[in-house]
Structure formats: C-alpha cells, structure tokens
N, C-alpha and C positions, 0 to 999 in steps of 0.2 A: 598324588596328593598325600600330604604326612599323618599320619593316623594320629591317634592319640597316644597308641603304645610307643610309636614313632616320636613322641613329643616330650613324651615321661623318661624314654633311652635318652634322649638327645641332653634333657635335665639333670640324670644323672651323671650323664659324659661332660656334663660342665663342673657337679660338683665335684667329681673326682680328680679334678684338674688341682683341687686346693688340697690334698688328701689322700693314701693309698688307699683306701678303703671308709666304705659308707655302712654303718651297720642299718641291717633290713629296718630298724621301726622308727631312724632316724628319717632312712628313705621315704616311710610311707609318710609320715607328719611335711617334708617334705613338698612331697606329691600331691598330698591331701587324699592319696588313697589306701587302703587296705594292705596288706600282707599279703595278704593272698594274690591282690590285683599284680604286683610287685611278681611273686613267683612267676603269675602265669607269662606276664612281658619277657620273663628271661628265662622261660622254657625253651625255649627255643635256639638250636644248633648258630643261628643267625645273629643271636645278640654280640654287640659288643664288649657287653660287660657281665659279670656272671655272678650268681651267688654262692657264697664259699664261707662255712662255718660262719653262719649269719651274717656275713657280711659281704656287701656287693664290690667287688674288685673290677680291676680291667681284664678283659677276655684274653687271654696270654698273645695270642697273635694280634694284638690291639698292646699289649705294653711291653717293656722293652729287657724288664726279669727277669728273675724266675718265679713261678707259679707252680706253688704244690699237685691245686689241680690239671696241669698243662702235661705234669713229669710222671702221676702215677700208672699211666696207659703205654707208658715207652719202655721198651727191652724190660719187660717182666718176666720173660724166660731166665735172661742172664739174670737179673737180681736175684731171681731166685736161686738161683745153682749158685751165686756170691755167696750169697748169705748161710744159704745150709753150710760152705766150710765156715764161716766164721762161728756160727753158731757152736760149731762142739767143741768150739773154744771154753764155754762156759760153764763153769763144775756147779754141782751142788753149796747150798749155802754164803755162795760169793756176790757182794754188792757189784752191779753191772753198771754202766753206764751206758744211754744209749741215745745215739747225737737225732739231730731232725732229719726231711727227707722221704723221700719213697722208698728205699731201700731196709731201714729199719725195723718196717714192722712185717719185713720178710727175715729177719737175722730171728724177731721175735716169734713169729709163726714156728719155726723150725726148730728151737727148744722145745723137747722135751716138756708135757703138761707135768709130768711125776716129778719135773725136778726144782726145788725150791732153791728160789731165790730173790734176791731185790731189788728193782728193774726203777733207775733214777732216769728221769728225763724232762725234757722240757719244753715239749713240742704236743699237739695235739693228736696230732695221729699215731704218736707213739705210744701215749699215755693211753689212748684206747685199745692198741692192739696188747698192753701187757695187763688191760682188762680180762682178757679171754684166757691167760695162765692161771691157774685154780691155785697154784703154790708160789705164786709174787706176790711181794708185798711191792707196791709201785707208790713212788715220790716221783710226785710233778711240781718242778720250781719252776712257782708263778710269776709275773710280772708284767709288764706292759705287752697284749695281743699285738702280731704282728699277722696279719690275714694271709697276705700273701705265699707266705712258705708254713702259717699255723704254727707259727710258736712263741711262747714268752720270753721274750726277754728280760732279764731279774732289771732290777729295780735296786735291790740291796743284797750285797752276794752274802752280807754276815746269817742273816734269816736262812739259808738252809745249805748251800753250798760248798760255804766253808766249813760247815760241820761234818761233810760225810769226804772220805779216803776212796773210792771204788778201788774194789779187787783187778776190776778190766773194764775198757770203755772200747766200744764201736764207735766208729765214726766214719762219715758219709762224705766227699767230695765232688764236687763238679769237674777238677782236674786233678792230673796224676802227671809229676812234670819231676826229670831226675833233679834237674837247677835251679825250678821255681816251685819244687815241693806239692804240697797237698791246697789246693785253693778251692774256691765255694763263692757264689754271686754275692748274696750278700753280707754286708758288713755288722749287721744286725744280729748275726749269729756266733759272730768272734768270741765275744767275753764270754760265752759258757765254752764253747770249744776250746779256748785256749786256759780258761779253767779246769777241763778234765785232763789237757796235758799236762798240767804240774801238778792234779791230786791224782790220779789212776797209776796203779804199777806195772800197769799191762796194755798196751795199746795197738788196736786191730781196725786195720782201715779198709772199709768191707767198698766195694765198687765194681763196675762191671766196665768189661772194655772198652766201652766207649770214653772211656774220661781220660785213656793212656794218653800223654803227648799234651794234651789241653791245660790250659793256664786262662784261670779267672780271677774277678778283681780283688776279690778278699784272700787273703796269705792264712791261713790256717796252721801252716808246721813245714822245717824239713823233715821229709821223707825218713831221715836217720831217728827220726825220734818216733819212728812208728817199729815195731816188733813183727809185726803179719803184715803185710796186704793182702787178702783175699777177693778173690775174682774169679768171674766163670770163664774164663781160658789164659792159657798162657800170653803171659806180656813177649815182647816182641825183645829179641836177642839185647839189647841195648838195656833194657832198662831189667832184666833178669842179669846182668851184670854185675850195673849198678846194687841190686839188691843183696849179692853175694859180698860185696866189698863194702855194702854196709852192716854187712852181718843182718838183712831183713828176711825175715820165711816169706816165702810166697807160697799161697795156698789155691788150688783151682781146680 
C-alpha cells in the first residue's frame, strides 16, 4: 500500500516533469507540508529525486544528465592527481578562471593557502571551495540558477564578464576527443566557457582519464586552442601525438 511519503515522491515526480528543478519551499507549500517533512522523505538512498543546493532535482539514475551530485563520488583519486598538475600552473597575483564541475574545487584545494590570487567563477561549488583560500579574492558571475550541475548562468555578460581578462582559465570536460575536441553535457554552460576562451591568455584543461575518446553534446573548443591538458596518467599513444603536432603540453 503507498504511504504517504510515497504519495508526496510520486507529487513531486509529477512536478518535475514541468521543470528541472523544484526549490525545497516551493515544494513544501506544494505538499502542504514542512521543510523538514520534505528532507526527511528524501533521506533516504531510495528516493527518486534528491535535494541539491535547495533544490529538489531527479535522482541522477532516474534522469538522463549530468548531475553534479551523481559526478562528485566518481574517480576522486584521479581528479585529484589531474588537478594538483594543473594547479602549479598558477603564479602569484594572476586572475584565474575556473570553469564548473567536480574537478575544480580539487585544481582549487591544491593551490597553495600563502599564494594570492583572484579566483573568477561561476558555479557554486567553486565559489565555495575558493572560500577556504585566505589570499583570494573570488568573483562569482551570477545569473539564472541551474540545480543540476550548480551553476549560473549570466543573464547579461556586460555586468561582469566582460570586464575581467584572466591571466589562465581551467576548464572541465566530459570528453577529450582529437576530432570532436573538448565537449560537456550541458548546453547551459557554453556562454561562460566559450567566453573564457576569447578572454583568458592561458588555457588548461584539467581532466582525468576517463573523458579520453568521449564526445558529448555541447562542443566546448578544438583541442588546438587549449595550451596544457592535464590529467592523472598518460593518454594513450594516438592522442599524445596529436598533442605534439598541436604543439599541446600534456601534464600527468
């Protein structure tokens, strides 16, 4: 028989049909019940749908994306050993750029606390990990929430974007492809990525092995217009080729 927690899931799995995301106090007026009632239904390993930065999404094995929370639990060894090379990429006093993702706020762990610098981004979980740097100064360009990968998408790039040059920008992909370049699931996240490749003079595409060979929906860049790729182990003869005849360092 359907319980009631069973009855409020099932309510939510309808609203979210209209919607990628329910924020939690829409849900409870919704429901007609509590915040907390809300939490405690989707404590649980079993739900279909989750909450994520206040807001209730689809449970990543229930929708068909990418989900920040589904990505930050997978190959954490490797991002982290990605990331530490990309990271001593970064000198003192230089404006950074630093794209969304899981991978990120491992580039940003791995800077040095003594070394000052100013850490632009535009994702949520970036903007908290260049919290914890005692000598950043961190720009987060705001605009319309996107739950599912936690980041804003601008709204109007003249408001802060266009105003800043970075010294180097990191960036994150889901594929690493010699023909079809650097790609990422969603489309959503284009206009700032493809903004840091025309303002950054330095560009490090930090990734871990798993992305070699793979090609996703959203076109991010060819690969020629990246300077580094860094990753935790050597890419596979073909594409260390490649990266010699485009004149790319590879870093691992």
């Amino acid at each position: 028989m359907e319980t009631r927690r069973d009855e409020r899931i099932s309510q939510l799995l309808t609203a979210l049909r209209h919607s990628d995301k329910l924020h939690l106090k829409e849900a409870a007026m919704l429901l007609g019940v509590s915040e907390m009632t809300i939490r405690r239904d989707l404590s649980t390993n079993s739900a279909p749908v989750v909450l994520l930065g206040g807001y209730i999404v689809l449970e990543p094995r229930a929708a068909s994306h990418y989900l920040l929370s589904d990505q930050k639990t997978r190959l954490v060894e490797e991002k982290r050993r990605a990331a530490k090379q990309a990271a001593a990429l970064l000198h003192a006093h230089q404006m950074a750029f630093f794209d969304c993702g899981t991978t990120m706020p491992w580039v940003i762990d791995a800077i040095p606390d003594d070394l000052p610098f100013i850490g632009v981004c535009y994702s949520l979980n970036t903007f908290l990990a260049l919290q914890e740097k005692p000598l950043c100064r961190a720009i987060l360009c705001g605009g319309e929430f996107h739950a599912s990968n936690a980041i804003f998408k601008p709204l109007n790039f003249n408001e802060t974007l266009k105003n800043l040059c970075p010294d180097i920008a990191f960036y994150s992909a889901a594929g690493v492809h010699a023909q079809q370049g650097a790609t990422c699931f969603n489309l959503e996240e284009l206009p700032v990525k493809h903004w840091a490749m025309e303002s950054a003079q330095y560009h490090v595409l930090v990734v871990d092995h798993s992305k070699f060979g793979k090609v996703r929906p959203a076109c991010m860049s060819a690969l020629s217009q990246f300077d580094v790729i860094a990753s935790d182990c050597r890419p596979d003869n073909s594409m260390v080729q490649f990266a010699e005849q485009q004149q790319i360092t590879l870093m691992y």
